[in-house]
N, C-alpha and C positions, 0 to 999 in steps of 0.2 A: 921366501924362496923355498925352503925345506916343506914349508907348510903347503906350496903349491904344488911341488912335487911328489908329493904324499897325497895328495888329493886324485891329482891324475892315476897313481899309482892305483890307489881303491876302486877308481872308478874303470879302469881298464883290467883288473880282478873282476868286479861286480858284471860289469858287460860280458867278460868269458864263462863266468858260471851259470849266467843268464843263459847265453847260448848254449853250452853244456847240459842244462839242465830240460832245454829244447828239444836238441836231440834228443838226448835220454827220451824224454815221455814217449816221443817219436816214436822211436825203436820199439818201448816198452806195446805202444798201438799197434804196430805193426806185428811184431813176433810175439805179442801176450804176455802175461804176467810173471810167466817162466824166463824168459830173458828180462837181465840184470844188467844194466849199463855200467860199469864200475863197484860192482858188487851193492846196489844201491835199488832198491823200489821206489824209485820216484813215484810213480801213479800213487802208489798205496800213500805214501806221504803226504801229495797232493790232497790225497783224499780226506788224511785225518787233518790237516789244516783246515781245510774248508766245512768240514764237520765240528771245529773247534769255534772256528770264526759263524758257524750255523747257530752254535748253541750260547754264544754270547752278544747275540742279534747286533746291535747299534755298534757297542762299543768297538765287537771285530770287523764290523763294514766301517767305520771309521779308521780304524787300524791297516787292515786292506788299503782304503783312499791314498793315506798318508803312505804308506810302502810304496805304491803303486808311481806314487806323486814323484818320491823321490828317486825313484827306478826312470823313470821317461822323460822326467824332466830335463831341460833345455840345459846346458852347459855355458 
């Protein structure tokens, strides 16, 4: 019971940061690199993730997969 209720918990956090972090890039497209969603550069962020996950070919497109998997995946 605790354990379920904890799970929904996480998963209703991870959903709104999801969203959160939507908008942010959003905004950041729209008004440029100079607007800051919560004091935050998302884009830039984005960017050195996926320059990270560039530079460690397989292993970060595997890593990606499996985040990706468990972000979308079915409930």
């Amino acid at each position: 019971m605790f354990l379920n209720q904890l799970k929904r918990y996480l998963r209703d956090i991870l959903e709104l940061s999801v969203l959160v972090a939507g908008i942010a890039i959003v905004l950041q497209i729209i008004f440029g690199r100079d607007f800051s969603f919560i004091g935050i550069d998302v884009v830039g962020n984005l960017e050195q993730v996926l320059k990270v996950i560039g530079k460690n070919n397989l292993v970060g497109l595997f890593t990606l997969a499996i985040l990706s998997w468990i972000i979308v995946r079915k409930r």
